[in-house]
BAMARDO-39180 format. One record per residue: residue number from 1; x, z, y of N, C-alpha, C in turn. Coordinates in Angstrom, 3 decimals. Each point is the difference from the previous one (the first is absolute). Layout:
<recs>
+-----+----------+----------+----------+----------+----------+----------+----------+----------+----------+
: num :      nc1 :      nc3 :      nc2 :     cac1 :     cac3 :     cac2 :      cc1 :      cc3 :      cc2 :
+-----+----------+----------+----------+----------+----------+----------+----------+----------+----------+
: NUM :        X :        Z :        Y :        X :        Z :        Y :        X :        Z :        Y :
...
+-----+----------+----------+----------+----------+----------+----------+----------+----------+----------+
</recs>
This chain:
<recs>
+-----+----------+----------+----------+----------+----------+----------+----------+----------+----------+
: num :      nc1 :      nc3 :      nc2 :     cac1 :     cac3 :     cac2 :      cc1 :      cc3 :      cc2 :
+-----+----------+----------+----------+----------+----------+----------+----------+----------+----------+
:   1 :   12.003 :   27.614 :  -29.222 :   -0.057 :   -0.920 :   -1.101 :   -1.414 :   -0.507 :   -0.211 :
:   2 :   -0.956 :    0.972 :    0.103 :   -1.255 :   -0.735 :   -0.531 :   -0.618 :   -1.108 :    1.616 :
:   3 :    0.453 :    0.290 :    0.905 :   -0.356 :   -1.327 :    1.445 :    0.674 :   -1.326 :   -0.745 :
:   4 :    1.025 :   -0.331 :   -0.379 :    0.947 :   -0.564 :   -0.356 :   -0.731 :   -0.587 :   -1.164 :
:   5 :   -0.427 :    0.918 :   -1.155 :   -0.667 :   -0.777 :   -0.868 :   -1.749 :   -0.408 :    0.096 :
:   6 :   -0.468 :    0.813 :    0.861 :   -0.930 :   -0.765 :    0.498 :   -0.121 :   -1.455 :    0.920 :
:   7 :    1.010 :    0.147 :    0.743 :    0.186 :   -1.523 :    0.766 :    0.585 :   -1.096 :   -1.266 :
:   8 :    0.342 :    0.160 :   -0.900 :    0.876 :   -1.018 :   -0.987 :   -1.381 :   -0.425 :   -0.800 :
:   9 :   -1.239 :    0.879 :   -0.422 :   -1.032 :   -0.287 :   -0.646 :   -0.869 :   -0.471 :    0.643 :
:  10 :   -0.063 :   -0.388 :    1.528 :   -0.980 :   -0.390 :    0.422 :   -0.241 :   -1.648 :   -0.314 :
:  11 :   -1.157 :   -0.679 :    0.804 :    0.293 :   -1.532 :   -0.633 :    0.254 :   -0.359 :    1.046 :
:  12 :    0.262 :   -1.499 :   -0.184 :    0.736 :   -0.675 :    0.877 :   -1.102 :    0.109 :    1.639 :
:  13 :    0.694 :    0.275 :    1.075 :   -0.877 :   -0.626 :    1.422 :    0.182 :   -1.302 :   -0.048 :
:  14 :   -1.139 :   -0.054 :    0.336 :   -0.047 :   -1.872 :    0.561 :    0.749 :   -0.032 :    0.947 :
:  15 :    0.403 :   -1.575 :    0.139 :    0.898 :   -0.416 :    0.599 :   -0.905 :   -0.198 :    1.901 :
:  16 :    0.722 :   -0.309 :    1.078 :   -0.297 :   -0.479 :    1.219 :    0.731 :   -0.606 :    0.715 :
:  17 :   -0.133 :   -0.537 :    1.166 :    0.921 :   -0.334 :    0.665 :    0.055 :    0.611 :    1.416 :
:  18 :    0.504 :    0.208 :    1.147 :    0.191 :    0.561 :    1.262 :    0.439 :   -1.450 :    0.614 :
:  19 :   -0.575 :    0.002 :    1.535 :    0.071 :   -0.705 :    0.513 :    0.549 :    0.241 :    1.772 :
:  20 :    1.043 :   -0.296 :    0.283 :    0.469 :    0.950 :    0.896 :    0.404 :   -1.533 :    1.109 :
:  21 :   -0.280 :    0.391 :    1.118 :    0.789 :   -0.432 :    1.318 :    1.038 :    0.325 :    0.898 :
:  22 :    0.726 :   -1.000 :    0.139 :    1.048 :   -0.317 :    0.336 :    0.133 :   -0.238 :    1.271 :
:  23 :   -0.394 :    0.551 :    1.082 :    0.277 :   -0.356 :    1.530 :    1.491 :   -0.765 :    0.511 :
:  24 :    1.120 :    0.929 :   -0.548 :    1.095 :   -0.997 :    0.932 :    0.040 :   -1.328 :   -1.141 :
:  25 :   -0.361 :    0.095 :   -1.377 :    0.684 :   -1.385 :   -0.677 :   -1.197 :   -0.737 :    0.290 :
:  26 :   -1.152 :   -0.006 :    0.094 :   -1.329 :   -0.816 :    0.651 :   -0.503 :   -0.507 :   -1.658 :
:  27 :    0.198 :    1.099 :   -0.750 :   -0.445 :   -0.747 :   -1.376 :   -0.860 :    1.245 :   -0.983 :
:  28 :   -0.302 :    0.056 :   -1.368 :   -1.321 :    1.115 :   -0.834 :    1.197 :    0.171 :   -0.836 :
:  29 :    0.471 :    0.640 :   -0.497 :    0.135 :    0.552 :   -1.205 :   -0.925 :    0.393 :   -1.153 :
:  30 :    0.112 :   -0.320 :   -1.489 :   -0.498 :    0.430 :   -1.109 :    0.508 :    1.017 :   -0.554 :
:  31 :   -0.358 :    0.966 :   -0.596 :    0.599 :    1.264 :   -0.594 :   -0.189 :   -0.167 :   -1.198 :
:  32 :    0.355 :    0.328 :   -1.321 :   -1.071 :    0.385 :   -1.130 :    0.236 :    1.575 :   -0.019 :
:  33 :   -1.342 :    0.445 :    0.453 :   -0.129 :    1.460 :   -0.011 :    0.706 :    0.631 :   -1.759 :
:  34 :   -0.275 :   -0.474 :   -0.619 :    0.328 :    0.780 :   -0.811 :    1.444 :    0.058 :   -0.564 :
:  35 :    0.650 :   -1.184 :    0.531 :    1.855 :    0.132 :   -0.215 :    0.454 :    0.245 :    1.332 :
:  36 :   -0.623 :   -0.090 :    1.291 :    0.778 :   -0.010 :    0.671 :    0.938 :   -1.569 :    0.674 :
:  37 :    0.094 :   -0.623 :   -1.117 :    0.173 :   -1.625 :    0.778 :   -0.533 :   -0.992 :    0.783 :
:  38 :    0.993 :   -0.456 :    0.673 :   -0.252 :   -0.718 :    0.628 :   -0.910 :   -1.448 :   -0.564 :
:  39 :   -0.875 :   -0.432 :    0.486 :   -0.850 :   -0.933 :   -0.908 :    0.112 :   -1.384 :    0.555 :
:  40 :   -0.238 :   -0.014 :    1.233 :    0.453 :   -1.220 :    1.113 :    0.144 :    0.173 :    1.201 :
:  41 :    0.230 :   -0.869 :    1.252 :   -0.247 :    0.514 :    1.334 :   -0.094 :   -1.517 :    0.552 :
:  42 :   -1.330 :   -0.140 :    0.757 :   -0.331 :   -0.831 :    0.351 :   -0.235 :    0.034 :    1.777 :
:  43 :    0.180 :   -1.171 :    0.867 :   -0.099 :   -0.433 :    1.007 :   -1.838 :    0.422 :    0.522 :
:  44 :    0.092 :    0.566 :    1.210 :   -1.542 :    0.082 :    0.622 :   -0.521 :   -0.269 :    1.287 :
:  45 :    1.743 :    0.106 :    0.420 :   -0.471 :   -0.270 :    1.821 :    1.294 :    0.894 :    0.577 :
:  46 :   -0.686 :    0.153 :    1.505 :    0.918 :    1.092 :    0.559 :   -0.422 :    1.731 :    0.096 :
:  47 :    1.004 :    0.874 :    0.087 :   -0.638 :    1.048 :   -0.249 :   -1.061 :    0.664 :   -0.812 :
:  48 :    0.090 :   -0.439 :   -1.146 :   -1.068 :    0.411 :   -0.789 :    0.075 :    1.530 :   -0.358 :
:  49 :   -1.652 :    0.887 :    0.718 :   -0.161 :    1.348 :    0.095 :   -0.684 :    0.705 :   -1.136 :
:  50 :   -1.194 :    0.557 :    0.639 :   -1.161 :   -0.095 :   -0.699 :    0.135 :   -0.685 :   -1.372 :
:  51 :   -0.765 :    0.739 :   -1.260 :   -0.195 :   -0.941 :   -0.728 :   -1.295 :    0.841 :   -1.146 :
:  52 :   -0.927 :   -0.864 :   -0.085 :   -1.180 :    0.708 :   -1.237 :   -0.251 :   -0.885 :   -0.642 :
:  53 :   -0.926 :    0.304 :   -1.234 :   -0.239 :   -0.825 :   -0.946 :   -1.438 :   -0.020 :    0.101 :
:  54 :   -0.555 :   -0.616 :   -0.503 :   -1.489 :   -0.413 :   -0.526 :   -0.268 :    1.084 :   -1.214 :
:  55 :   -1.171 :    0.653 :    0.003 :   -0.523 :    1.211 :   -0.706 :    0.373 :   -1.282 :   -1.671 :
:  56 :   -0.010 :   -1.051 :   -0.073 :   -0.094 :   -0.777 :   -1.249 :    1.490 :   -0.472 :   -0.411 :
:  57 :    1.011 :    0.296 :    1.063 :    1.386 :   -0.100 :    0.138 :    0.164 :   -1.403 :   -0.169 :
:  58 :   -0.173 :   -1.183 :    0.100 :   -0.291 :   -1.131 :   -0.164 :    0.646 :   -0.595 :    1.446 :
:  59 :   -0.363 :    0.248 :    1.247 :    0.805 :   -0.383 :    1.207 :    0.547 :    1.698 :    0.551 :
:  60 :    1.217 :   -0.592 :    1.055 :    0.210 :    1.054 :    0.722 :    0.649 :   -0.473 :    1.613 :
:  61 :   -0.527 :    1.227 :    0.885 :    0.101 :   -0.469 :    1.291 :    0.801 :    0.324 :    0.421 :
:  62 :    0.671 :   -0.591 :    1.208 :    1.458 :    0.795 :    0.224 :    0.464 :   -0.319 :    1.784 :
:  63 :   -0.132 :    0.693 :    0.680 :   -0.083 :   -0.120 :    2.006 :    1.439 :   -0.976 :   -0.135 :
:  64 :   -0.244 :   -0.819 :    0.736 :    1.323 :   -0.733 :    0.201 :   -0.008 :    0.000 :    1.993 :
:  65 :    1.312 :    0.151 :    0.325 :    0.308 :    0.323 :    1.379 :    1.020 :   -0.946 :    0.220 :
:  66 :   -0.147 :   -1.387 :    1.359 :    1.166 :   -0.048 :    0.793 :    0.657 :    0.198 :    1.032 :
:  67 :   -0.562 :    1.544 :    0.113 :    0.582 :    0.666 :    1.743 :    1.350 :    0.696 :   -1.206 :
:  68 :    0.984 :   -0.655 :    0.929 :    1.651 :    0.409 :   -0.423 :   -0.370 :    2.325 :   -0.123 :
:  69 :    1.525 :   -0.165 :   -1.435 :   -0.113 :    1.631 :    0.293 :    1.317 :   -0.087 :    1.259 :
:  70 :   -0.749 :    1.088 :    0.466 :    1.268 :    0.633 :    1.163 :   -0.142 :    1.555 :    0.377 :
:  71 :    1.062 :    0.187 :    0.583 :    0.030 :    1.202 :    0.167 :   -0.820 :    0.681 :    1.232 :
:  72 :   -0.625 :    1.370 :   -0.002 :   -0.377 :    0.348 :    1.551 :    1.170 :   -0.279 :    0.780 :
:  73 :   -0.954 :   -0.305 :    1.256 :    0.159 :   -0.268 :    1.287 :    0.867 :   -1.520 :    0.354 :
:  74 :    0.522 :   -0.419 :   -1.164 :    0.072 :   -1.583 :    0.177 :   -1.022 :   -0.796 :    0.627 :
:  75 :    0.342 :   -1.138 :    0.548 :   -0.673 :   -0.461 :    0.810 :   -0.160 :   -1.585 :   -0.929 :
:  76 :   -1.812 :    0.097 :   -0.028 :   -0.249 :   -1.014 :   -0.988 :   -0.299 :   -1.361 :    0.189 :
:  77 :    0.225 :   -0.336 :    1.533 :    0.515 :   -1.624 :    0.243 :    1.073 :   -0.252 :   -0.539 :
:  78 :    0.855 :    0.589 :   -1.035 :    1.201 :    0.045 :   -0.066 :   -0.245 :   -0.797 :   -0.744 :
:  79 :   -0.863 :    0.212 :   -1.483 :    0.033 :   -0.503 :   -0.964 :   -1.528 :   -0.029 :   -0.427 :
:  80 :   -1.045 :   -1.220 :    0.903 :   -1.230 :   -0.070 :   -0.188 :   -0.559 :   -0.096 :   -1.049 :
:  81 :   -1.393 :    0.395 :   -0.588 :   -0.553 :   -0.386 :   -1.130 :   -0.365 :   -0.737 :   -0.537 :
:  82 :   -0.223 :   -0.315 :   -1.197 :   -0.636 :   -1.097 :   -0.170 :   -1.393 :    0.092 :   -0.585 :
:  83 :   -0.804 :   -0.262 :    0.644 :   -1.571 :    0.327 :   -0.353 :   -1.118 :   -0.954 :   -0.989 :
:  84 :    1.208 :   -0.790 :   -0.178 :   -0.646 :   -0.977 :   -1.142 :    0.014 :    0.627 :   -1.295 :
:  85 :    1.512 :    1.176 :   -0.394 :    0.221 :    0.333 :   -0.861 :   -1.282 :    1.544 :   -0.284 :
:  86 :   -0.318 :    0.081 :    0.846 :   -0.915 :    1.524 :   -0.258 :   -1.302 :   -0.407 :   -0.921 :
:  87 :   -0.137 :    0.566 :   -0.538 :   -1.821 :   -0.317 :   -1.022 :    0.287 :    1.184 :   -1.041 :
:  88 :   -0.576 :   -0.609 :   -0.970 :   -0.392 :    1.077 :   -1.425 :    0.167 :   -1.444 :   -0.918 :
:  89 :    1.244 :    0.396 :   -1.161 :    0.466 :   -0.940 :   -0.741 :   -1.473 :    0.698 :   -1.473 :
:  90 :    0.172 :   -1.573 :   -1.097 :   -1.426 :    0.702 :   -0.576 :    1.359 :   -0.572 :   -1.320 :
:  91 :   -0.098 :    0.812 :   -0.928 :    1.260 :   -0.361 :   -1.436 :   -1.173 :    0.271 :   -0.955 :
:  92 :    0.767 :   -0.777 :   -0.702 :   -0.532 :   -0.584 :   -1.421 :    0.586 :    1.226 :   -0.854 :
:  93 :   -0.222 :    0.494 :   -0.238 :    0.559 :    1.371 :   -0.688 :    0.690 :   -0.723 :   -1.679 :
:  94 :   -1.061 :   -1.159 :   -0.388 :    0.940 :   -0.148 :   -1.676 :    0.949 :   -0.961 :    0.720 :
:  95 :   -0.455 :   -1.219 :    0.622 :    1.590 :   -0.670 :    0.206 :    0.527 :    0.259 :    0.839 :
:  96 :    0.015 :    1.368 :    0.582 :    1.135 :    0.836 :    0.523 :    0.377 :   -0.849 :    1.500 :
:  97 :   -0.907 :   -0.632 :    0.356 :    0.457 :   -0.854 :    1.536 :   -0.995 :    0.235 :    1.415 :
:  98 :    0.266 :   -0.422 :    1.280 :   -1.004 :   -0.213 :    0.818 :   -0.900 :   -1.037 :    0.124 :
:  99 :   -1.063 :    0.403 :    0.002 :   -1.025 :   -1.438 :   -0.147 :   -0.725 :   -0.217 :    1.195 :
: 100 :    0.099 :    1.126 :    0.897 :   -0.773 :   -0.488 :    1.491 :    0.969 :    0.980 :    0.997 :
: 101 :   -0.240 :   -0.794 :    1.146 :   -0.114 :    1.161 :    1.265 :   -0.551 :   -0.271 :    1.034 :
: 102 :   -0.995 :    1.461 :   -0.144 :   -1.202 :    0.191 :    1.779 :    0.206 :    0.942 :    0.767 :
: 103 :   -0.341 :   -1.233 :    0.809 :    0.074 :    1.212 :    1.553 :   -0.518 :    1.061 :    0.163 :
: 104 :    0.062 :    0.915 :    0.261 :   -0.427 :    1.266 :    0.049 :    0.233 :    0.672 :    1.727 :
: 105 :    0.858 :   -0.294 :    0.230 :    0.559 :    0.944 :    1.316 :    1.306 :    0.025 :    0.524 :
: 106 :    0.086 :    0.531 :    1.235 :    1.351 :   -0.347 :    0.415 :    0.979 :    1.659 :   -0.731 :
: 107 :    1.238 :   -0.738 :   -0.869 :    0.486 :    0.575 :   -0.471 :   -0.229 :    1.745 :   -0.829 :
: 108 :   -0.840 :   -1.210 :   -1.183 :   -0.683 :    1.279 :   -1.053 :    0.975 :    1.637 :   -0.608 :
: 109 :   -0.126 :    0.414 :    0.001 :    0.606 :    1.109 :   -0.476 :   -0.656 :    0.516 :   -1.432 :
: 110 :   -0.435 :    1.108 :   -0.512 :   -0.652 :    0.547 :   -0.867 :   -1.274 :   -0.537 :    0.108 :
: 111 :   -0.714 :    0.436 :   -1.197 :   -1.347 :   -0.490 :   -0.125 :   -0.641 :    0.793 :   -1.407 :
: 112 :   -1.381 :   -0.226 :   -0.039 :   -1.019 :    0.628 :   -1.341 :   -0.758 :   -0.542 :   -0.416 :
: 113 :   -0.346 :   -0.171 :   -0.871 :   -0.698 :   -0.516 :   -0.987 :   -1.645 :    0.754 :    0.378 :
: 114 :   -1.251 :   -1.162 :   -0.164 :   -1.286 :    1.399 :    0.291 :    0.136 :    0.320 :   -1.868 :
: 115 :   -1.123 :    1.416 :    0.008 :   -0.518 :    0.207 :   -1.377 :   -0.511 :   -0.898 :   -0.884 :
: 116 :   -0.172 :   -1.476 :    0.797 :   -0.674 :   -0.950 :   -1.472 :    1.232 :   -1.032 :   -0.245 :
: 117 :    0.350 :    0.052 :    1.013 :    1.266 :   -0.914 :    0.114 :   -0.511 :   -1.681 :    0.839 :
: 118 :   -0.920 :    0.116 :    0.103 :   -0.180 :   -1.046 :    1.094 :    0.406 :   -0.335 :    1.245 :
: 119 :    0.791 :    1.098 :    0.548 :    0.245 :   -0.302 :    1.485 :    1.486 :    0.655 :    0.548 :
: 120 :    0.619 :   -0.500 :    0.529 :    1.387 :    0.700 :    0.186 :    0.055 :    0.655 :    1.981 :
: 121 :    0.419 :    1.268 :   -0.218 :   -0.352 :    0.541 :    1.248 :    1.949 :   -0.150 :    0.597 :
: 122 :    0.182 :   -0.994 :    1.257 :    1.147 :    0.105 :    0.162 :    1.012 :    0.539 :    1.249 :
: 123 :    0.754 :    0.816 :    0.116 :    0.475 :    0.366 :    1.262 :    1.161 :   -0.883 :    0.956 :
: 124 :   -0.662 :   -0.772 :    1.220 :    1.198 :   -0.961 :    0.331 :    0.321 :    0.691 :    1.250 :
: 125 :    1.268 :    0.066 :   -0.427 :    0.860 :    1.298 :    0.996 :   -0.059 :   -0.351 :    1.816 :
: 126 :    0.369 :   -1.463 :   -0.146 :    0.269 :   -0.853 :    1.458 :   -1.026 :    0.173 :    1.190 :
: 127 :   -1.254 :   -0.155 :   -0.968 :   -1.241 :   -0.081 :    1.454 :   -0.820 :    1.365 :   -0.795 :
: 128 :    0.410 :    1.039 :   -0.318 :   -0.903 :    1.090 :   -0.085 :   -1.187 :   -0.309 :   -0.920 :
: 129 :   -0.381 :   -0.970 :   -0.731 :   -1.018 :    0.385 :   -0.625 :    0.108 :    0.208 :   -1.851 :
: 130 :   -1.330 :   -0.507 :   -0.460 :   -0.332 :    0.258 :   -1.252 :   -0.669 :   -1.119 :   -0.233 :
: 131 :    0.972 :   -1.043 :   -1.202 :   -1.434 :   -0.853 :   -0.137 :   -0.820 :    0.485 :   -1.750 :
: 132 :   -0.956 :   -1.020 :   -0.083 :   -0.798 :   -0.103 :   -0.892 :   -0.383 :   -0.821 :   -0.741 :
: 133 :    0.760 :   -0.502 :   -1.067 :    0.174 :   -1.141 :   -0.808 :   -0.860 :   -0.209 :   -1.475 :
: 134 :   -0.773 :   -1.040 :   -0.036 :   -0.501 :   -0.278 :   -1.461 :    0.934 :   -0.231 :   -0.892 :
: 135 :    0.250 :    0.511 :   -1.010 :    0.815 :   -0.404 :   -0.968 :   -0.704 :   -0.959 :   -0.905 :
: 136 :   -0.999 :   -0.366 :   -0.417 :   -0.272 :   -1.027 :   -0.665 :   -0.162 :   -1.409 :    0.562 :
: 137 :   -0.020 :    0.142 :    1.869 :   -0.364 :   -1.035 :    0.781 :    1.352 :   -0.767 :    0.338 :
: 138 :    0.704 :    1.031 :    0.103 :    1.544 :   -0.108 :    0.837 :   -0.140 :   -0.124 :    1.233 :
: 139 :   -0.955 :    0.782 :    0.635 :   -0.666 :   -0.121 :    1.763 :    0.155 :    1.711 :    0.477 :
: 140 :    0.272 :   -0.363 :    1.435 :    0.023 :    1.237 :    0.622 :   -1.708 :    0.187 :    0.538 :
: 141 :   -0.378 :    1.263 :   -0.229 :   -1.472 :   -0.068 :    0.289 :   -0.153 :    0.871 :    1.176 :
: 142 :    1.170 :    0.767 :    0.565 :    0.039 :    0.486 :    1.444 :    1.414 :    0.404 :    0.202 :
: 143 :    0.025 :    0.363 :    1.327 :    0.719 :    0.869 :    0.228 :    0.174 :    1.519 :    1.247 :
: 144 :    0.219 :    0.919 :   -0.492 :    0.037 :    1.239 :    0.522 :    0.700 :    0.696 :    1.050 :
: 145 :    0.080 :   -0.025 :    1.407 :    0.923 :    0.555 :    0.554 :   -0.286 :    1.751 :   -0.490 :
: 146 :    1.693 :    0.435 :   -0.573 :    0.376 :    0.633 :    0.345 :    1.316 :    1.105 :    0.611 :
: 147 :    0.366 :    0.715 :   -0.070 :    1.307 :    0.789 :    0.671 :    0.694 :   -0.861 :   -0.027 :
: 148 :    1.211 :    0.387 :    0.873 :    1.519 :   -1.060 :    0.098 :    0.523 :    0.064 :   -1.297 :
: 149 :    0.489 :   -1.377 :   -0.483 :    1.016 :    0.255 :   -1.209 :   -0.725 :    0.900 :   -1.192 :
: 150 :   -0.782 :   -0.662 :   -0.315 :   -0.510 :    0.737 :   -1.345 :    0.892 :   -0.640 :   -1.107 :
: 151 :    0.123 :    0.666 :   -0.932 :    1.171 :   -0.261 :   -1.127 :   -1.020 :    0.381 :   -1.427 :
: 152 :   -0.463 :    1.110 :   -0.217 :   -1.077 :    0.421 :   -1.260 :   -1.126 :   -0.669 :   -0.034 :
: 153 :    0.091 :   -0.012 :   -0.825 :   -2.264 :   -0.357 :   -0.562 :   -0.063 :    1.302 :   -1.466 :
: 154 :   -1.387 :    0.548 :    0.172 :   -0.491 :    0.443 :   -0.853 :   -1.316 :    0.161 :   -0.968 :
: 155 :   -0.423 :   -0.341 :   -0.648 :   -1.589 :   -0.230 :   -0.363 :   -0.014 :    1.788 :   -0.599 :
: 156 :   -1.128 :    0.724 :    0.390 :   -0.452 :    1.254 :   -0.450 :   -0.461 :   -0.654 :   -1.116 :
: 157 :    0.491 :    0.231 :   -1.438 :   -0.796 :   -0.174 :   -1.344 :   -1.485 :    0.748 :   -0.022 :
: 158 :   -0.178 :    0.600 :    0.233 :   -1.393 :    0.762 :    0.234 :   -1.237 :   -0.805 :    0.255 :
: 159 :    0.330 :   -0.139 :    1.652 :   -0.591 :   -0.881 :    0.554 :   -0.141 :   -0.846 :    0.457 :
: 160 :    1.518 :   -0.536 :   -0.408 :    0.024 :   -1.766 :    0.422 :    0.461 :    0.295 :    2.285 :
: 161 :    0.174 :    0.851 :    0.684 :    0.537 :   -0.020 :    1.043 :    1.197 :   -0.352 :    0.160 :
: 162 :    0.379 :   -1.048 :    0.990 :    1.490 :   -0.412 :   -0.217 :    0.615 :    0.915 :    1.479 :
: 163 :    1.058 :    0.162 :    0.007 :    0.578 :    1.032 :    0.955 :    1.682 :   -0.984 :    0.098 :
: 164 :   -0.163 :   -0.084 :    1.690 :    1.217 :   -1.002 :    0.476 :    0.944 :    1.425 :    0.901 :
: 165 :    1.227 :   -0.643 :   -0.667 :    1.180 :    1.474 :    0.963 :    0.413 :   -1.616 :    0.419 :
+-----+----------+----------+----------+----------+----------+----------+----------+----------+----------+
</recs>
């Protein structure tokens, strides 16, 4: 009884929203964290993965992919990609839409945010690497070979090291 009446006296949490991707519908969902509803769901591209926000929550980024899903060991002349569709979509977080998309790499997967939020570290599965994107520029400022099929990005909060699986 007294959990029960401690949770009833607390004050209200602020409200939020969640922002979630949608790979097979190719579209964002809105949440309102605090009911649980659905808020909107808006159009972004194809495969939309990955997705972070801006430390100011103001934009948010989100891997968009057009190498088809398929299953192992299918054979992927079957159903070629489309490489126009791959970049990093950039959303308007209040009017809830897409407002750009950059190239980044052949078919982005996951990705991280650095510690200031200036730069997006991204894993493009197709040609093995990692790129390295300005977020205030909307420019790729390198890119990284590494392992086959990297899928993770991670920034060490500590020290700002990003770590590609």
């Amino acid at each position: 009884m007294a959990a029960a009446l401690v949770l009833s006296t607390r004050a209200e949490s602020p409200s939020y929203l969640v922002f979630v991707s949608n790979e097979r519908s190719d579209d964002v969902t809105v949440i309102d964290g605090k009911t649980d509803a659905v808020v909107t769901t808006f159009p972004v591209g194809k495969r939309p993965r990955g997705i972070h926000a801006t430390p100011d929550g103001k934009r948010l980024f989100v891997t968009l992919s057009g190498s088809p899903r398929m299953a192992p060991g299918i054979d992927e002349n079957r159903a070629p990609a489309d490489k126009r569709a791959d970049g990093l979509g950039v959303i308007d977080a209040t009017a809830r839409k897409l407002n750009d998309r950059w190239h980044v790499g052949s078919d982005p997967e996951q990705f991280a945010v650095s510690k200031d939020g200036k730069f997006a570290f991204i894993a493009n599965e197709d040609d093995a690497s990692a790129s390295i994107v300005d977020l205030s520029a909307g420019q790729a400022r390198g890119k990284i070979k590494v392992s086959d099929e990297p899928e993770g990005v991670g920034v060490n909060p500590a020290n700002g090291e990003v770590y590609v699986t």
